[in-house]
Residue frames as a rotation matrix with the C-alpha (Angstrom) as fourth column:
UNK 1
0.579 0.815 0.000 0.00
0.815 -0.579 0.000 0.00
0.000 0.000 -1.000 0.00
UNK 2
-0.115 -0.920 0.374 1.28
0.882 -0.268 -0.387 3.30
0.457 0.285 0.843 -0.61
UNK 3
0.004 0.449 -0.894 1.40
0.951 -0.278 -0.136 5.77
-0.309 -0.849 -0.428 2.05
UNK 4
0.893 0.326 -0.310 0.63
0.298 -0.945 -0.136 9.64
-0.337 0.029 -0.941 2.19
UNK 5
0.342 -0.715 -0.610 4.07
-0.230 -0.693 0.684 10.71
-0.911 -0.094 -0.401 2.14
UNK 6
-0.515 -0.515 0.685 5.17
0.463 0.506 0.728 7.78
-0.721 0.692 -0.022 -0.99
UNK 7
0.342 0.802 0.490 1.94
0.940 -0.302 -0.161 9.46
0.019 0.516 -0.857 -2.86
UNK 8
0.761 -0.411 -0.503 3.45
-0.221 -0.892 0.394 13.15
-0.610 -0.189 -0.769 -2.21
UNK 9
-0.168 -0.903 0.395 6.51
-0.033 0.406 0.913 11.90
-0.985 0.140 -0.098 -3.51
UNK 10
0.062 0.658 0.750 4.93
0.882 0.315 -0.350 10.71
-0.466 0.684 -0.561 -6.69
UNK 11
0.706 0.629 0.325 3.44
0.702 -0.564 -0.434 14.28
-0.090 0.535 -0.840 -7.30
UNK 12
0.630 -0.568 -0.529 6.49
-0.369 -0.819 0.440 16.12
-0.683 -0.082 -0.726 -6.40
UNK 13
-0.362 -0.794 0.489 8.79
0.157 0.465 0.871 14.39
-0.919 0.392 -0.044 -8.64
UNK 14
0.184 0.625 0.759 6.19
0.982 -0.149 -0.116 15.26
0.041 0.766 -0.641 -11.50
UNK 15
0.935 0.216 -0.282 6.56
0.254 -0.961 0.105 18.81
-0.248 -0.170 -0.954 -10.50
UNK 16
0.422 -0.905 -0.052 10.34
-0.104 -0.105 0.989 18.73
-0.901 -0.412 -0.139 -10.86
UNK 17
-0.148 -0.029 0.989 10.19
0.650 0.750 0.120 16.95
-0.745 0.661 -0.093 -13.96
UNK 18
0.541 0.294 0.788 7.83
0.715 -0.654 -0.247 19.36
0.442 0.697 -0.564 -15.67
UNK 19
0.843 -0.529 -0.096 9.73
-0.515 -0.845 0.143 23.38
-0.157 -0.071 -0.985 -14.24
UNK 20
0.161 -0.905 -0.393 13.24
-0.588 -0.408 0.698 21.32
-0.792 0.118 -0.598 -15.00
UNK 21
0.527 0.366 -0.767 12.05
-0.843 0.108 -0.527 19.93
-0.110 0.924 0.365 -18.30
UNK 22
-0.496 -0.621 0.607 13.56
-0.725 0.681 0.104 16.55
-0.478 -0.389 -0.788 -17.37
UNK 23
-0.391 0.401 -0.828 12.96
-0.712 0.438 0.549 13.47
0.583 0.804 0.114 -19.42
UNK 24
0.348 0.703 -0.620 11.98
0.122 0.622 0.773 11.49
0.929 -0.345 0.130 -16.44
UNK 25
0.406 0.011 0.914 12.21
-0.847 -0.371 0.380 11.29
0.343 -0.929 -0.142 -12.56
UNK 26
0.674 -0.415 -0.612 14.50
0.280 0.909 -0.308 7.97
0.684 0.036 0.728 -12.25
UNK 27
-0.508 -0.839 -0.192 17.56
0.597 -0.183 -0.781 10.00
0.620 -0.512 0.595 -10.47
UNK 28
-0.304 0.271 0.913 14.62
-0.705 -0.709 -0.024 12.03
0.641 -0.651 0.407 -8.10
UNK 29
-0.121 0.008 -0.993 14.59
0.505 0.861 -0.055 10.13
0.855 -0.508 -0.109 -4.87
UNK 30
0.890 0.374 -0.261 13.72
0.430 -0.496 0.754 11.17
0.152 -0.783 -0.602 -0.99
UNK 31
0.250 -0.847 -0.469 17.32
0.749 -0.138 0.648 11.94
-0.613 -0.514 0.600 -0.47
UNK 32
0.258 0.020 0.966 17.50
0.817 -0.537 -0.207 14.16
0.515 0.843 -0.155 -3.95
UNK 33
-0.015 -0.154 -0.988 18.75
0.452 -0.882 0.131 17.93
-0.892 -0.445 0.082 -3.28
UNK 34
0.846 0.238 -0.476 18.73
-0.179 -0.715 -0.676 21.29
-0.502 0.657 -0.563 -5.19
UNK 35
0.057 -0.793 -0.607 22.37
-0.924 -0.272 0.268 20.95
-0.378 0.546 -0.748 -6.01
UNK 36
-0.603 -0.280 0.747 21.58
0.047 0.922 0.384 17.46
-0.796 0.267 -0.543 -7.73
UNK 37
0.226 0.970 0.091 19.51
0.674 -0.088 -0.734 18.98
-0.704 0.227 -0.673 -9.81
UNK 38
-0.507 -0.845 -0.168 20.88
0.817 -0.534 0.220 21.06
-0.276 -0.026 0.961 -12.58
UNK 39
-0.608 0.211 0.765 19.58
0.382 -0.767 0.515 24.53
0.696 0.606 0.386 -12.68
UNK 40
0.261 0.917 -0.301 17.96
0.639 0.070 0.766 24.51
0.724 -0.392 -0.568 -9.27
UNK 41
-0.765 -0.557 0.323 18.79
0.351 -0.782 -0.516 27.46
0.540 -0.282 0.793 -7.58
UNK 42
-0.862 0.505 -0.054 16.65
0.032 -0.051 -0.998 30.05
-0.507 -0.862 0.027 -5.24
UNK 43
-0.605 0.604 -0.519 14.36
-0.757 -0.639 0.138 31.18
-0.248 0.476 0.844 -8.22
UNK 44
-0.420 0.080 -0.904 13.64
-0.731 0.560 0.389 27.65
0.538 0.824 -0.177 -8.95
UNK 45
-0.771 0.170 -0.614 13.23
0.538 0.690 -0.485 26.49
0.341 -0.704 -0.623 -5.85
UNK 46
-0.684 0.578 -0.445 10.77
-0.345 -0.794 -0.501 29.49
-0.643 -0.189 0.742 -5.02
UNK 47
-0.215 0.601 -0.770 8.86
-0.916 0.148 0.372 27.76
0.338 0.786 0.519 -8.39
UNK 48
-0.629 0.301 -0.717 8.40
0.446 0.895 -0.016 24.32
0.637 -0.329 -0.697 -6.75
UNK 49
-0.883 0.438 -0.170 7.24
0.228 0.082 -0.970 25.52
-0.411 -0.895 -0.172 -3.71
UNK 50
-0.682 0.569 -0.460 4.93
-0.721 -0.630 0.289 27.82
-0.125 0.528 0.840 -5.88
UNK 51
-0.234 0.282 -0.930 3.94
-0.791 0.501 0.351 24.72
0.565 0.818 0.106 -7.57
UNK 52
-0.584 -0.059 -0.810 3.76
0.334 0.891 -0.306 22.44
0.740 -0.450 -0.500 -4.96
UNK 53
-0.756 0.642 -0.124 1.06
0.129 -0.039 -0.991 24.45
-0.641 -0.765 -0.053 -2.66
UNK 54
-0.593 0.548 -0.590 -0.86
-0.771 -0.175 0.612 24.52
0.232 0.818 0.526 -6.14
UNK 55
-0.432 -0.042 -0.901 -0.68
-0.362 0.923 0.131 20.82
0.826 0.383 -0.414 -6.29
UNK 56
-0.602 0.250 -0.758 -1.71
0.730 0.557 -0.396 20.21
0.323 -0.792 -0.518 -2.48
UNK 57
0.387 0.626 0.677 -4.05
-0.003 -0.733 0.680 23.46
0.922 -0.265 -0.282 -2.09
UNK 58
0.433 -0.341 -0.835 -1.46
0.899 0.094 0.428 24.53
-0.068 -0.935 0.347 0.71
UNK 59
0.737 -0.481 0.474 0.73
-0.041 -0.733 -0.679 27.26
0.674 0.481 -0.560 1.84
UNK 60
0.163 -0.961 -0.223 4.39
0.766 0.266 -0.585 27.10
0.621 -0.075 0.780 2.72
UNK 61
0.819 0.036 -0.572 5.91
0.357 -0.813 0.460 29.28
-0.449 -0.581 -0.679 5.04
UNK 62
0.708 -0.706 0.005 8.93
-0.042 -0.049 -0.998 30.91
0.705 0.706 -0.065 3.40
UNK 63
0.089 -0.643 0.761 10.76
-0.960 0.148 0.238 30.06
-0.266 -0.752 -0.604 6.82
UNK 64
0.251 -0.042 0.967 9.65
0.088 0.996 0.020 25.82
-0.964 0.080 0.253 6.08
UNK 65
0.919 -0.217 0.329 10.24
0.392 0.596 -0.701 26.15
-0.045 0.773 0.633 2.28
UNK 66
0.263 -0.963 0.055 13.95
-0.625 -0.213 -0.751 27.70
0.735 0.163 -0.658 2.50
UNK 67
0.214 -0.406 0.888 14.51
-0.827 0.408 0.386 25.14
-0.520 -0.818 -0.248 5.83
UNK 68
0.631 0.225 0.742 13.85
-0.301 0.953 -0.032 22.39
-0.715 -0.204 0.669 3.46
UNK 69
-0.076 -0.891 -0.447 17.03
-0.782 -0.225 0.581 20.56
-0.619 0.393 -0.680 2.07
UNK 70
-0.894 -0.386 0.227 15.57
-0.210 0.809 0.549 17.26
-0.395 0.443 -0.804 0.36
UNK 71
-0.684 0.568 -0.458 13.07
-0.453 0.161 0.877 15.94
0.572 0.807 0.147 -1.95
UNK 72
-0.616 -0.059 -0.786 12.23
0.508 0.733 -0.453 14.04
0.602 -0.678 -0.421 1.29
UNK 73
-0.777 0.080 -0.624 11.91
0.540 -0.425 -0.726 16.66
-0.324 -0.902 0.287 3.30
UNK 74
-0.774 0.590 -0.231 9.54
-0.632 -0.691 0.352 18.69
0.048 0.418 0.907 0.98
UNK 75
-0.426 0.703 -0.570 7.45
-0.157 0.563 0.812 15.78
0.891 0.435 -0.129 1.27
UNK 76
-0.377 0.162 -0.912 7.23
0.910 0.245 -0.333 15.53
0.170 -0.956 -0.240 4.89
UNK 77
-0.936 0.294 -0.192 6.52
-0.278 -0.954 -0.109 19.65
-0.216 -0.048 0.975 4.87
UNK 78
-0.474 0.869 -0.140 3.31
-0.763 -0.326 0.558 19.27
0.439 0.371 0.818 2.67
UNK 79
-0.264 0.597 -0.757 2.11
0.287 0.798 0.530 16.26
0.921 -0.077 -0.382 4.58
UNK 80
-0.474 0.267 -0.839 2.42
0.716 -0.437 -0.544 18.41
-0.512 -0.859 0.016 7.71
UNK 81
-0.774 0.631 -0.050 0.69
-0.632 -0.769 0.096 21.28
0.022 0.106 0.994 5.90
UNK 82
-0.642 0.633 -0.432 -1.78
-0.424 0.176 0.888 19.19
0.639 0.754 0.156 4.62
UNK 83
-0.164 0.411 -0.897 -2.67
0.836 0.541 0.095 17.40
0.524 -0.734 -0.432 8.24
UNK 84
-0.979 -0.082 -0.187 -2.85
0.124 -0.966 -0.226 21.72
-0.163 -0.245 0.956 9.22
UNK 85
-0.689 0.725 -0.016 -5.91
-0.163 -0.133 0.978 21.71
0.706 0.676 0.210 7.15
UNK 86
-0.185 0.891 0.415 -9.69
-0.924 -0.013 -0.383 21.24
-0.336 -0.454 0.825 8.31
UNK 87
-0.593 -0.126 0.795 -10.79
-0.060 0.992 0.113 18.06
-0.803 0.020 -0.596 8.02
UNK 88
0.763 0.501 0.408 -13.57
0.316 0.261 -0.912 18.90
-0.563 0.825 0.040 4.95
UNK 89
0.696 -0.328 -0.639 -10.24
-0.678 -0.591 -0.437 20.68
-0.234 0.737 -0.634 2.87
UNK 90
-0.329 -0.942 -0.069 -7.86
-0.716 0.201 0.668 17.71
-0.616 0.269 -0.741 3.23
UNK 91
0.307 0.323 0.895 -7.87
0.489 0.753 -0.440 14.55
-0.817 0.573 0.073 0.38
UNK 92
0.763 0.333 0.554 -8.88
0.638 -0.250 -0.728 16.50
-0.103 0.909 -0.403 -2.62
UNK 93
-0.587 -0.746 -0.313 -6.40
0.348 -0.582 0.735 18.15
-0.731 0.322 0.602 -5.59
């Protein structure tokens, strides 16, 4: 079964894919960072997050999305944002 956070995962790695026009998400992994990534920098990382409280109808602090240093960790963030919610806003994208 595949749990909240593996299912986060999933969508973030899709996000990465599509803003660094990557041909697939094979080398994105919980442990993944910006500087494995080429071209990911602050502006870019400022576009995930962007893209990633789209994707989970959340919002980042800009204290938790500069704190976070892994592909991991961004996943653990929105699963705590996402357990922040009211119980009728969480589930649905």
């Amino acid at each position: 079964m595949i749990t909240p956070v593996e299912s986060i995962l999933s969508e973030l790695r899709r996000i990465i894919v599509d803003i660094f026009l990557l041909d697939n998400d094979h080398g994105l992994n919980p442990e993944t960072t910006a500087a494995d990534v080429d071209g990911w920098d602050s502006l870019t990382h400022t576009q995930v997050i962007l893209a990633t409280e789209r994707a989970f109808r959340i919002t980042i602090s800009a204290k938790e999305a500069f704190a976070v240093q892994t592909l991991g960790e961004l996943a653990q963030l929105v699963h705590h944002c996402q357990e922040r919610l009211p119980e009728y806003l969480r589930g649905g994208r």
